[in-house]
MOPAC internal coordinates of N, CA, C and O (Angstrom, degrees):
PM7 1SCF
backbone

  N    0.0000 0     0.00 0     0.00 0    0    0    0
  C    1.4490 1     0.00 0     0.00 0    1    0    0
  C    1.5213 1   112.45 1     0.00 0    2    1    0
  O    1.2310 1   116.08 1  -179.05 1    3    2    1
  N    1.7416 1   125.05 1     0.95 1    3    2    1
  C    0.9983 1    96.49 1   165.05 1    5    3    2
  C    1.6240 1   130.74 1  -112.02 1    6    5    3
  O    1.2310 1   111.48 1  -132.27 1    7    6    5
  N    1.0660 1   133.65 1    47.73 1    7    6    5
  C    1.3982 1   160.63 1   150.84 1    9    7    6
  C    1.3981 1    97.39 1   -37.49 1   10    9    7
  O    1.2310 1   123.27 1   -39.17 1   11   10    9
  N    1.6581 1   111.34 1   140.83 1   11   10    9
  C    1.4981 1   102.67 1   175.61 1   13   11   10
  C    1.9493 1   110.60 1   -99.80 1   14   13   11
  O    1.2310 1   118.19 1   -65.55 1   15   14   13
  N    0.8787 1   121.05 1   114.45 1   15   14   13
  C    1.6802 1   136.40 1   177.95 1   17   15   14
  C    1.5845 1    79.71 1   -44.54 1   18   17   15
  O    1.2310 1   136.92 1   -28.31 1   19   18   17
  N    1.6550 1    84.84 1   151.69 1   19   18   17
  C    1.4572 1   120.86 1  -167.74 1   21   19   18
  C    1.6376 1    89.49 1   -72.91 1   22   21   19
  O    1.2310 1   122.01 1   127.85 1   23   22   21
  N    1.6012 1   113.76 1   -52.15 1   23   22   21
  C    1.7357 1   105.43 1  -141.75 1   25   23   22
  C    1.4079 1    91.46 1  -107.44 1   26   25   23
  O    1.2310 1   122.55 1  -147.63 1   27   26   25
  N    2.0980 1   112.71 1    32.37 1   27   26   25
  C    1.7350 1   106.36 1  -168.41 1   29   27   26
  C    1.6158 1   116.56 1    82.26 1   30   29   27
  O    1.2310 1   135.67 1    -2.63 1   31   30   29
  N    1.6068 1    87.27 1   177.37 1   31   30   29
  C    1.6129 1   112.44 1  -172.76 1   33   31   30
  C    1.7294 1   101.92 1   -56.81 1   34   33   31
  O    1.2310 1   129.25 1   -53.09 1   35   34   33
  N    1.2811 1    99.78 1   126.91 1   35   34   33
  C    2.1224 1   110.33 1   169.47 1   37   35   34
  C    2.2550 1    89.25 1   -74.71 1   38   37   35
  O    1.2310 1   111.96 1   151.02 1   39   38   37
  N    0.6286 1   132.76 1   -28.98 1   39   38   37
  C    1.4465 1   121.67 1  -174.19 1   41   39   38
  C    1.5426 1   114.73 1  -155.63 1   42   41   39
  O    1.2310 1   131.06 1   -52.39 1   43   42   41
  N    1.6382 1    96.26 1   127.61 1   43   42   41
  C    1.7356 1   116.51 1   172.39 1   45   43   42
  C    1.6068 1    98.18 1   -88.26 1   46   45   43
  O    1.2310 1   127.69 1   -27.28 1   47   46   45
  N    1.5452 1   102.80 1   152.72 1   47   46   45
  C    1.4636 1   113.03 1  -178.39 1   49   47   46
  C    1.3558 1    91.02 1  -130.46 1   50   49   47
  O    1.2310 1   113.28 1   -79.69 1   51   50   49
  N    1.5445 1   130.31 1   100.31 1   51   50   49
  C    1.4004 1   120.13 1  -166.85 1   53   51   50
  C    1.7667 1   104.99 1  -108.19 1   54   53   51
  O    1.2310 1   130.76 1   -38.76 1   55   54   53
  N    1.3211 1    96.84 1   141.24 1   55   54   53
  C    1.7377 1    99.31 1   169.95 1   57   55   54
  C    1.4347 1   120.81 1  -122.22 1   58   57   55
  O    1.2310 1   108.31 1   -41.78 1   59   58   57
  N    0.9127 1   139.45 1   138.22 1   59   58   57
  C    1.1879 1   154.51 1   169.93 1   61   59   58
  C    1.4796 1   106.89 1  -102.79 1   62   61   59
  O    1.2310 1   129.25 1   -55.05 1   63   62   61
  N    1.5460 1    99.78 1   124.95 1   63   62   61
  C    1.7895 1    87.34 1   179.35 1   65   63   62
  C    1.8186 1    96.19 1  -167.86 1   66   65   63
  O    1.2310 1   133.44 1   -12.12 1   67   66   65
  N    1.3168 1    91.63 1   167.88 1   67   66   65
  C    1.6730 1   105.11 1  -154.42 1   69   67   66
  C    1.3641 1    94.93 1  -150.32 1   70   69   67
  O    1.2310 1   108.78 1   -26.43 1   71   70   69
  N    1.1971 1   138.61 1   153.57 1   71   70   69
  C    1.4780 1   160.57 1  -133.30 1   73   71   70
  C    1.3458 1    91.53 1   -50.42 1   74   73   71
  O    1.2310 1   115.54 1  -112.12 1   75   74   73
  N    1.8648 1   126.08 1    67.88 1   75   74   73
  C    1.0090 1   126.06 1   167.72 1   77   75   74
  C    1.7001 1   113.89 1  -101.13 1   78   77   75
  O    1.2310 1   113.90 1  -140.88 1   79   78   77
  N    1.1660 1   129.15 1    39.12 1   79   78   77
  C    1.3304 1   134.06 1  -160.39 1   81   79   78
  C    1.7515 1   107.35 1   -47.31 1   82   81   79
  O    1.2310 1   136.56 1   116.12 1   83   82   81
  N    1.7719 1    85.55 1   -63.88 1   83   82   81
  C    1.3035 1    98.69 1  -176.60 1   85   83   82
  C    1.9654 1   144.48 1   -74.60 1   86   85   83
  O    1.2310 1   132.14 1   172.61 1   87   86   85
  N    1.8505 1    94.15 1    -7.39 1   87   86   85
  C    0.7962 1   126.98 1  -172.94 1   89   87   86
  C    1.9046 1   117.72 1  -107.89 1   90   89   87
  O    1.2310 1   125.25 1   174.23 1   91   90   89
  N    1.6115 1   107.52 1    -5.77 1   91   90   89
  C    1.4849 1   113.11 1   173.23 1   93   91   90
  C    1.2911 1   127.16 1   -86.84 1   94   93   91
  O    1.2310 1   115.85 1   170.18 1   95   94   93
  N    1.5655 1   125.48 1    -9.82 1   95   94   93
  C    1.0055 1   159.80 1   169.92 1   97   95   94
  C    1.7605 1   106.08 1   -16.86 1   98   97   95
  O    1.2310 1   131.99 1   100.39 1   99   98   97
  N    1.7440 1    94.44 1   -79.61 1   99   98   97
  C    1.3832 1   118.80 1  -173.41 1  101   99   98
  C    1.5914 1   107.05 1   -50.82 1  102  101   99
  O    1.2310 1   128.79 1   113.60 1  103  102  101
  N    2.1156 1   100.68 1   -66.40 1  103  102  101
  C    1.5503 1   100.87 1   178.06 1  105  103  102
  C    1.6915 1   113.86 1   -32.06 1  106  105  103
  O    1.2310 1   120.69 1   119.54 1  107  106  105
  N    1.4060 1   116.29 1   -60.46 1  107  106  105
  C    1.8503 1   134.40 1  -168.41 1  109  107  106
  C    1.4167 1   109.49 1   -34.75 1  110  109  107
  O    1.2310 1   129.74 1   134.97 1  111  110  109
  N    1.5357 1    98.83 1   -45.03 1  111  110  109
  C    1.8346 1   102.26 1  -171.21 1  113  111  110
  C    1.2742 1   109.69 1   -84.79 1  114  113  111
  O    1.2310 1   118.80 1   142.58 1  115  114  113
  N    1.6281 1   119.89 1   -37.42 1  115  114  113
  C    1.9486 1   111.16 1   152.98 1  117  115  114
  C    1.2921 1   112.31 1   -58.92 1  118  117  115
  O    1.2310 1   104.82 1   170.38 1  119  118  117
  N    1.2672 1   145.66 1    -9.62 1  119  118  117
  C    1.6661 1   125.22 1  -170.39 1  121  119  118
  C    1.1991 1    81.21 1  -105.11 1  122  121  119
  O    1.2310 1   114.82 1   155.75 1  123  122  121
  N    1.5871 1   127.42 1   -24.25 1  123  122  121
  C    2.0334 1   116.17 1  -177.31 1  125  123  122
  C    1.3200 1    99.92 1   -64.79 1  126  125  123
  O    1.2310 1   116.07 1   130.85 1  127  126  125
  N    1.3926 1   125.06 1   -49.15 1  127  126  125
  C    1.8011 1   138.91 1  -178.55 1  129  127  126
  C    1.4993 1    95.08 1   -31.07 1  130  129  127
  O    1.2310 1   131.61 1   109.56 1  131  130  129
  N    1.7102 1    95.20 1   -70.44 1  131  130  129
  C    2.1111 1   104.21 1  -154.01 1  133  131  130
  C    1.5389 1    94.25 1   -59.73 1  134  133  131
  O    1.2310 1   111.73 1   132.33 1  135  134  133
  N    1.2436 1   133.19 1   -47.67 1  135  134  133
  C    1.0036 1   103.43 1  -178.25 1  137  135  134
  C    1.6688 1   145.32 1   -86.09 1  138  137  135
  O    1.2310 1   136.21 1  -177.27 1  139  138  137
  N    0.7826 1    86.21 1     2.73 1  139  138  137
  C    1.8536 1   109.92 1   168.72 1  141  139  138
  C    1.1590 1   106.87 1   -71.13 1  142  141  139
  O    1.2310 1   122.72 1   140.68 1  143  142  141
  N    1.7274 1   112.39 1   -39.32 1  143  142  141
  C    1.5525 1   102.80 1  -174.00 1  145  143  142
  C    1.5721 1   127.14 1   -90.82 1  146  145  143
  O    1.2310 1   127.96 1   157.61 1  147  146  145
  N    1.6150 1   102.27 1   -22.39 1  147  146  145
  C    1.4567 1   127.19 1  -176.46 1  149  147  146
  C    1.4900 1   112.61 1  -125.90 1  150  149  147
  O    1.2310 1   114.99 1  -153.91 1  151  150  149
  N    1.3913 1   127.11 1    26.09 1  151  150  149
  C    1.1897 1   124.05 1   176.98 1  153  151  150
  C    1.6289 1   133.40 1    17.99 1  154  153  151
  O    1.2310 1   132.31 1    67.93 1  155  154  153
  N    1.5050 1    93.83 1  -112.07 1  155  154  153
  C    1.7851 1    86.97 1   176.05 1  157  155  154
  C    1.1100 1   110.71 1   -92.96 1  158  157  155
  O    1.2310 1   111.75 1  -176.76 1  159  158  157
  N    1.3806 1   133.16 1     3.24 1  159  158  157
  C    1.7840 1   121.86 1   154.12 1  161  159  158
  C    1.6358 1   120.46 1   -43.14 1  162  161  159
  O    1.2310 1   135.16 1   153.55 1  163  162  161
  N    1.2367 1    88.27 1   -26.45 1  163  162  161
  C    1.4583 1    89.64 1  -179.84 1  165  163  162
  C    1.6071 1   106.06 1  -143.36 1  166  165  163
  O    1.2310 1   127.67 1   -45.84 1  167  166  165
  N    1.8915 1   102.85 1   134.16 1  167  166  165
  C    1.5425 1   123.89 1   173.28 1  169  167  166
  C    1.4960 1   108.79 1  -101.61 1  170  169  167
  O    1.2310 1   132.74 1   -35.19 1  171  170  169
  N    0.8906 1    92.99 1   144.81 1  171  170  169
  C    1.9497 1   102.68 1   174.55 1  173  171  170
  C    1.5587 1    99.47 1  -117.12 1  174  173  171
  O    1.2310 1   125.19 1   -63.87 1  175  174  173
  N    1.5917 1   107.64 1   116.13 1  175  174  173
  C    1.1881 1   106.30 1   164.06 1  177  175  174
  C    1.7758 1   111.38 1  -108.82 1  178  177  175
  O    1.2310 1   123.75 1   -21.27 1  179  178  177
  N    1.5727 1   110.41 1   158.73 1  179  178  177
  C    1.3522 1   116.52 1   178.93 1  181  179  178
  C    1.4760 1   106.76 1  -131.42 1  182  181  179
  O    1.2310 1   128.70 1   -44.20 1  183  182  181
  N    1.6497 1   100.84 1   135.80 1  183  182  181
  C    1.8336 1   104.53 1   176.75 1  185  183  182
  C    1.2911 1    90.12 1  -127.95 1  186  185  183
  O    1.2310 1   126.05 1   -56.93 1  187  186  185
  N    2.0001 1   105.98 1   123.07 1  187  186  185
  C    1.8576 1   104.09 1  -169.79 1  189  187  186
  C    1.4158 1    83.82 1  -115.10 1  190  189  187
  O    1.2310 1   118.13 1   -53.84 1  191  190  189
  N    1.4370 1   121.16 1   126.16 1  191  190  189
  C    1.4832 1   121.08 1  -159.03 1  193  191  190
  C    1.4540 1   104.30 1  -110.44 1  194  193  191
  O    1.2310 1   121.91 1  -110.49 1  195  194  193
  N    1.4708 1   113.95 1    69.51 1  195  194  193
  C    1.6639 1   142.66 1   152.02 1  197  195  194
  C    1.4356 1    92.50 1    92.76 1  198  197  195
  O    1.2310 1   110.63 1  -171.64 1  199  198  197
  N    1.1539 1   135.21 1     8.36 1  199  198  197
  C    1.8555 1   135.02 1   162.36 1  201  199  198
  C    1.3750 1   102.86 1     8.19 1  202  201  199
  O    1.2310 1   113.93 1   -54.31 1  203  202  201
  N    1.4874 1   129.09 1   125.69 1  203  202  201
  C    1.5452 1   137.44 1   155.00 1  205  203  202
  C    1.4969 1   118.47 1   -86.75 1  206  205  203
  O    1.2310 1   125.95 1  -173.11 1  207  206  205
  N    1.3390 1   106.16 1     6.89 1  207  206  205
  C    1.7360 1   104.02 1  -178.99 1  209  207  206
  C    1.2695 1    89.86 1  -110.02 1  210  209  207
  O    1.2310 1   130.69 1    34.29 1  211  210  209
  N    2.1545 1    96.98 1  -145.71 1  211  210  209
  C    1.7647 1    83.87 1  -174.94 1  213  211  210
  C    1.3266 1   103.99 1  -118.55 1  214  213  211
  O    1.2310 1   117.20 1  -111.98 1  215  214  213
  N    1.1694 1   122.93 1    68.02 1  215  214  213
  C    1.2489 1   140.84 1   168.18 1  217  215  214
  C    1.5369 1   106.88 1   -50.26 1  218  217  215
  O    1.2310 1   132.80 1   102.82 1  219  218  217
  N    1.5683 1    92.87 1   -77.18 1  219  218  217
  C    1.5858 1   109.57 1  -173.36 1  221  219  218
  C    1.7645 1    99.68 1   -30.80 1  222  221  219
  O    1.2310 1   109.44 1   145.87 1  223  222  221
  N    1.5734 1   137.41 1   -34.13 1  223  222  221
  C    1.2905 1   142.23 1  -121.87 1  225  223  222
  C    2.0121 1    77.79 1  -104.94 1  226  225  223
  O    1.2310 1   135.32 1   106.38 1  227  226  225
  N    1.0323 1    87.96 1   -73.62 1  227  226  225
  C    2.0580 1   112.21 1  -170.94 1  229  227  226
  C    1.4892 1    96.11 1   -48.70 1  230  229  227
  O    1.2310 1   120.25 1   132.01 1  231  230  229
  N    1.5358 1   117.12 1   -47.99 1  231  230  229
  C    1.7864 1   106.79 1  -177.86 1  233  231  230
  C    1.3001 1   118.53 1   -56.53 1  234  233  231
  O    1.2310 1   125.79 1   138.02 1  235  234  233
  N    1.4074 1   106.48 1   -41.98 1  235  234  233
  C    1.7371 1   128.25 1   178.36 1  237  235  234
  C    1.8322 1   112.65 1   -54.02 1  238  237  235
  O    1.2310 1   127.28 1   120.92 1  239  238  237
  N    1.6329 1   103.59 1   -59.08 1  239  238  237
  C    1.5162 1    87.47 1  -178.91 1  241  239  238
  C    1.5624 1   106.72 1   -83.32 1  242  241  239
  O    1.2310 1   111.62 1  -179.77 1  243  242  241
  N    1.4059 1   133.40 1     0.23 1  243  242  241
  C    1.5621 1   117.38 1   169.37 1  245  243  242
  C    1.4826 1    99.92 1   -68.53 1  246  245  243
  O    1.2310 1   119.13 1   121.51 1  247  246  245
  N    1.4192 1   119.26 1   -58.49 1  247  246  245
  C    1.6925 1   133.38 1  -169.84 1  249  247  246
  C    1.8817 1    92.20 1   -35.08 1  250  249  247
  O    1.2310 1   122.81 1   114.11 1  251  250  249
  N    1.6727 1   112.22 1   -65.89 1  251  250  249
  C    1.4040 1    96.14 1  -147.03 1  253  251  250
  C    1.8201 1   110.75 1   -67.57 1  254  253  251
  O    1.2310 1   124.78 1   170.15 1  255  254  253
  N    1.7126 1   108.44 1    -9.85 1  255  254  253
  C    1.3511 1   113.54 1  -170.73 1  257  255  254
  C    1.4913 1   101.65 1   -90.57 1  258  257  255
  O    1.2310 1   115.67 1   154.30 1  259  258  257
  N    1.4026 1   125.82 1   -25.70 1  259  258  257
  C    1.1406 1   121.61 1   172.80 1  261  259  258
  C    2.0261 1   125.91 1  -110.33 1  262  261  259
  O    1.2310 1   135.40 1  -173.48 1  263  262  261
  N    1.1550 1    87.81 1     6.52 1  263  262  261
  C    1.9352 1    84.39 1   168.93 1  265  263  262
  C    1.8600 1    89.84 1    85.00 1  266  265  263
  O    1.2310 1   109.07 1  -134.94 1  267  266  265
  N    0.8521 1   138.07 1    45.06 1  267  266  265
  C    2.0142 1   113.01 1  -168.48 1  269  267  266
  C    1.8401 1    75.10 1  -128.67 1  270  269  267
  O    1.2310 1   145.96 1   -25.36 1  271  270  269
  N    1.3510 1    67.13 1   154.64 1  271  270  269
  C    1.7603 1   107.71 1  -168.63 1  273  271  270
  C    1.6979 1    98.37 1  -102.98 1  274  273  271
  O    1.2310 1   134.88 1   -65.16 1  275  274  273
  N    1.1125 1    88.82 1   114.84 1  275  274  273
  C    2.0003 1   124.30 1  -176.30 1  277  275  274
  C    1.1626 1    79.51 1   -78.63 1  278  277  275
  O    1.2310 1   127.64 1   -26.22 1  279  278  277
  N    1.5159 1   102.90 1   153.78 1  279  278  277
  C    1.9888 1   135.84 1   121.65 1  281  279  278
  C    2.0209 1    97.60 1  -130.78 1  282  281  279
  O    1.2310 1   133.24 1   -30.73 1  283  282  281
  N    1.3348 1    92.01 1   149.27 1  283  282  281
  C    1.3663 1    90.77 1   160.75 1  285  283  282
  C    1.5502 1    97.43 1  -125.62 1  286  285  283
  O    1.2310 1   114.33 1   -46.56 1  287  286  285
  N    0.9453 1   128.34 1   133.44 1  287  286  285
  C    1.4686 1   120.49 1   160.72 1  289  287  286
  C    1.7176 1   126.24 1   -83.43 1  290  289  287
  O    1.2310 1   129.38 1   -31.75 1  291  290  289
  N    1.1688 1    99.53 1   148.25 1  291  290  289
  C    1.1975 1    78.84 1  -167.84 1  293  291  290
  C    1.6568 1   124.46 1   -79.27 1  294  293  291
  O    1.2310 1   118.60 1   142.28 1  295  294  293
  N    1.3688 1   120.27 1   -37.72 1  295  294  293
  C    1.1309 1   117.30 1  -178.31 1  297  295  294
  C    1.8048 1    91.87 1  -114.56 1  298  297  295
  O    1.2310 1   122.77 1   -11.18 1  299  298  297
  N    1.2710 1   112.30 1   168.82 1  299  298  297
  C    1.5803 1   121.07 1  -178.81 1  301  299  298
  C    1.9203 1   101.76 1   -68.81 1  302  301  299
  O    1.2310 1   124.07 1   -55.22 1  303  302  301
  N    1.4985 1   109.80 1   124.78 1  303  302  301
  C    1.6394 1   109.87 1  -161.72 1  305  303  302
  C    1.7243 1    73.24 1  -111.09 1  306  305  303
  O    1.2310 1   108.85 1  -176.77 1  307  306  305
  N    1.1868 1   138.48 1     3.23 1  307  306  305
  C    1.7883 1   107.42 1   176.13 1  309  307  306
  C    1.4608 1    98.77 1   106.06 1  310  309  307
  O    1.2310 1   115.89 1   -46.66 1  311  310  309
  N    1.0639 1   125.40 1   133.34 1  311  310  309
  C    1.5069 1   124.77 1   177.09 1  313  311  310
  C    1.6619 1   116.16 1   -69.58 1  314  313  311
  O    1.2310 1   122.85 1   148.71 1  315  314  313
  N    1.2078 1   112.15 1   -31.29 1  315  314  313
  C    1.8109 1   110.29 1   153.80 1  317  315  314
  C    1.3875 1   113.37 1   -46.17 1  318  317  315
  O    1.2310 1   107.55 1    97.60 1  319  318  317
  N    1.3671 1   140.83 1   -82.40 1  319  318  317
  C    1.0765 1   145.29 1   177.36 1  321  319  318
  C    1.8724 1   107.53 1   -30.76 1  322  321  319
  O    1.2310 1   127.34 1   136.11 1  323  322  321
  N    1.2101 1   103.48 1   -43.89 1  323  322  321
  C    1.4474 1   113.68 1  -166.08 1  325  323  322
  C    1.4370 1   107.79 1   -50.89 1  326  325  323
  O    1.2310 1   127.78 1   138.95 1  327  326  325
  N    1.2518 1   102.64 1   -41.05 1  327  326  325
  C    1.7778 1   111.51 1  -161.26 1  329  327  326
  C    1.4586 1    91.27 1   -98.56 1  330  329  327
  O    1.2310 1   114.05 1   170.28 1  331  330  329
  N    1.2647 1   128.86 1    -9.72 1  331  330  329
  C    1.4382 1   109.68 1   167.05 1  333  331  330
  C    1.5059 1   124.50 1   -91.64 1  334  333  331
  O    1.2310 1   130.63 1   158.13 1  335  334  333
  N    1.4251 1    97.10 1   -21.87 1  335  334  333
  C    1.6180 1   101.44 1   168.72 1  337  335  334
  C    1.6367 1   122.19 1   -76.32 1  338  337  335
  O    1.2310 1   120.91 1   151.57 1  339  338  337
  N    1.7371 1   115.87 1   -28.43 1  339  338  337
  C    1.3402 1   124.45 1   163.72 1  341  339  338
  C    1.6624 1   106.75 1   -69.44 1  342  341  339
  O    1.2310 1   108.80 1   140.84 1  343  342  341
  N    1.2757 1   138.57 1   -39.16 1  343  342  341
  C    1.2164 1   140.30 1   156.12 1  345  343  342
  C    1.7566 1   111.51 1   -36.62 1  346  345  343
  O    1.2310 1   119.14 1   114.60 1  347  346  345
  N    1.3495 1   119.24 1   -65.40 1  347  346  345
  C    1.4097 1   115.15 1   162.82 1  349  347  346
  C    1.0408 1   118.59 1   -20.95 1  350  349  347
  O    1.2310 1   116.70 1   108.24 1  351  350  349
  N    1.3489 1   123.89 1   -71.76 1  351  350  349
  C    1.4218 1   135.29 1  -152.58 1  353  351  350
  C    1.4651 1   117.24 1   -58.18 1  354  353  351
  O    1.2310 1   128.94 1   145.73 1  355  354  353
  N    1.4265 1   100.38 1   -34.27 1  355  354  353
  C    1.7052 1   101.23 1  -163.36 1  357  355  354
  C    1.8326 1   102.58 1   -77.58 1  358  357  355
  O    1.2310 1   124.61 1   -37.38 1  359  358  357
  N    1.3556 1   108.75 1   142.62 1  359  358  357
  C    1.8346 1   117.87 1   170.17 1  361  359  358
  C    1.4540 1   107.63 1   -96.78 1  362  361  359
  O    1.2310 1   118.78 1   165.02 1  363  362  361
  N    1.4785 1   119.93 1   -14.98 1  363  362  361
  C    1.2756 1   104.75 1   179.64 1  365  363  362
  C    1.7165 1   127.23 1  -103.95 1  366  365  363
  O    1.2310 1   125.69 1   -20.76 1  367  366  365
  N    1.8073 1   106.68 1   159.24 1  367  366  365
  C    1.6907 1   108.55 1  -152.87 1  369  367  366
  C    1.4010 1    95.47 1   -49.51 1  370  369  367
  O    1.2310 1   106.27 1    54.66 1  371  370  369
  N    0.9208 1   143.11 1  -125.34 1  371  370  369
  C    1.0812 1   156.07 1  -151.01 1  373  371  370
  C    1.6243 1   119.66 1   -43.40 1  374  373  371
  O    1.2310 1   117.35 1   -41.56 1  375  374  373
  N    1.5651 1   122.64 1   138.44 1  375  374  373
  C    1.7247 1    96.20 1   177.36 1  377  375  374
  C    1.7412 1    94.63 1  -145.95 1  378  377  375
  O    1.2310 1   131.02 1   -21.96 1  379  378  377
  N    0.9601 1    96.35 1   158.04 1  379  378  377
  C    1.6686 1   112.63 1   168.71 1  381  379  378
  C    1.2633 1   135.31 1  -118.49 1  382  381  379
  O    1.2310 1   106.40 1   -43.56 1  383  382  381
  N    1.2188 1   142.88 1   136.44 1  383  382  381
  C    1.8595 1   141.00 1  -157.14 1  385  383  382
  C    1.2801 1    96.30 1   -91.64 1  386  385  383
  O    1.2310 1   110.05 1   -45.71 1  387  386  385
  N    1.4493 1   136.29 1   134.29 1  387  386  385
  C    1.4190 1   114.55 1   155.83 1  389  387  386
  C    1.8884 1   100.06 1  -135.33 1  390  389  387
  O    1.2310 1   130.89 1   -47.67 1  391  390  389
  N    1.6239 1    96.59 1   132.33 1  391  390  389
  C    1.4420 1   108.24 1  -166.49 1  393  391  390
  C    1.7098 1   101.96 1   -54.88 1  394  393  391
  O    1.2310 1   118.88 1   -16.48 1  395  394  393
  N    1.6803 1   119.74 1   163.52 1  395  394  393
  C    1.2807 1   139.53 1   172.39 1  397  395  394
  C    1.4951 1   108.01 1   -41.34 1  398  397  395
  O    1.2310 1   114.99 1   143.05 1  399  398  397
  N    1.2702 1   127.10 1   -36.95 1  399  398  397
  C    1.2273 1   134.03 1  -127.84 1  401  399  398
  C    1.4723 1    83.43 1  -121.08 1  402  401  399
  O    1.2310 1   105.95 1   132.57 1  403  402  401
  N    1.2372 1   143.68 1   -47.43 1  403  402  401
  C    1.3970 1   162.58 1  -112.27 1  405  403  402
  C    1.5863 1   104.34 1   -83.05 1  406  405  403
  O    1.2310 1   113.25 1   -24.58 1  407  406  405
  N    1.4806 1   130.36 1   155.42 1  407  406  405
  C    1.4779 1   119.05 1   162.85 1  409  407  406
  C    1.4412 1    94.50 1  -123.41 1  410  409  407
  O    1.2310 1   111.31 1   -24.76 1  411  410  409
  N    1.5563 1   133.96 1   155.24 1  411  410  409
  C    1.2699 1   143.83 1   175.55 1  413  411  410
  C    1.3893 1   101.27 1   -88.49 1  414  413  411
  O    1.2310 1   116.71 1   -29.17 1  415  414  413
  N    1.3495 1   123.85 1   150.83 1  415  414  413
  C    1.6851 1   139.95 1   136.00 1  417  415  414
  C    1.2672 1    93.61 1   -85.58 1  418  417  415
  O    1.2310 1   131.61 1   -49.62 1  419  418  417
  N    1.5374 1    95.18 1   130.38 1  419  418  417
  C    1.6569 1   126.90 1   165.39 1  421  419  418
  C    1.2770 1    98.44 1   -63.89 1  422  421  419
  O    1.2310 1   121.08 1   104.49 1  423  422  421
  N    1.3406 1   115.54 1   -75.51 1  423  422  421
  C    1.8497 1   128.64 1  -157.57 1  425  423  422
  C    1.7673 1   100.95 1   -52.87 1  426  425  423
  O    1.2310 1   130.26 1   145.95 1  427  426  425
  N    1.6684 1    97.82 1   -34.05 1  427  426  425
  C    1.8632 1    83.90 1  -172.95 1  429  427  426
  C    1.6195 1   109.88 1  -109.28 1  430  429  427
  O    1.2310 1   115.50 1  -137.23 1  431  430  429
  N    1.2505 1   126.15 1    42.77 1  431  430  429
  C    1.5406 1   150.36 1   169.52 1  433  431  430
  C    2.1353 1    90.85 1  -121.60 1  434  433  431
  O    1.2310 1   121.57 1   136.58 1  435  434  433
  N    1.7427 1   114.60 1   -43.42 1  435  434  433
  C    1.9178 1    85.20 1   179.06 1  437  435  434
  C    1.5443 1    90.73 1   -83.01 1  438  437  435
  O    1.2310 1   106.58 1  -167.40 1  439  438  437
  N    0.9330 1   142.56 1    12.60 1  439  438  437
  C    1.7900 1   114.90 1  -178.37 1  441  439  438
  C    1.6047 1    88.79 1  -104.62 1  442  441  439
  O    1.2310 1   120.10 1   180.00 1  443  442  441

């Protein structure tokens, strides 16, 4: 399953997140899981909406170990805006939100 599809990723895993430094930890090691198991079927995009901790720091080394598609914003645009600009980002059909805080199921991301 990890072959790259002709027309892109079948599923975005989008996050929106804000001075979650200490709290992305858990989500990071489920988005390390999904993609180990489903490669480029699935992109993880991240919109860190101007974070004052070290967000920007923890998003950066998950992104370069896992391929996921950054925004940083620059100043805080409002958590509405947030999820529409991480919504932007993703190219693939289908996508899903998963909160800062959040952990994934593997088994119910392949069904």
């Amino acid at each position: 399953m990890t072959s790259v599809p002709v027309a892109g990723p079948l599923l975005a895993i989008c996050v929106p997140t804000f001075n979650r430094a200490s709290s992305l930890h858990n989500l990071f090691r489920s988005l390390g899981a999904v993609k180990a198991r489903f490669g480029y079927e699935v992109e993880i995009c991240i919109s860190n909406n101007g974070s004052t901790d070290d967000t920007r720091v923890v998003v950066e080394d998950f992104a370069r170990e896992h391929a996921a598609d950054v925004r940083h914003q620059v100043s805080n645009i409002g958590g509405t805006l947030n999820i529409i600009a991480v919504a932007g980002q993703m190219r693939a059909r289908w996508g899903i939100w998963c909160g800062d805080d959040d952990e994934l199921d593997l088994e119910a991301i392949g069904r």
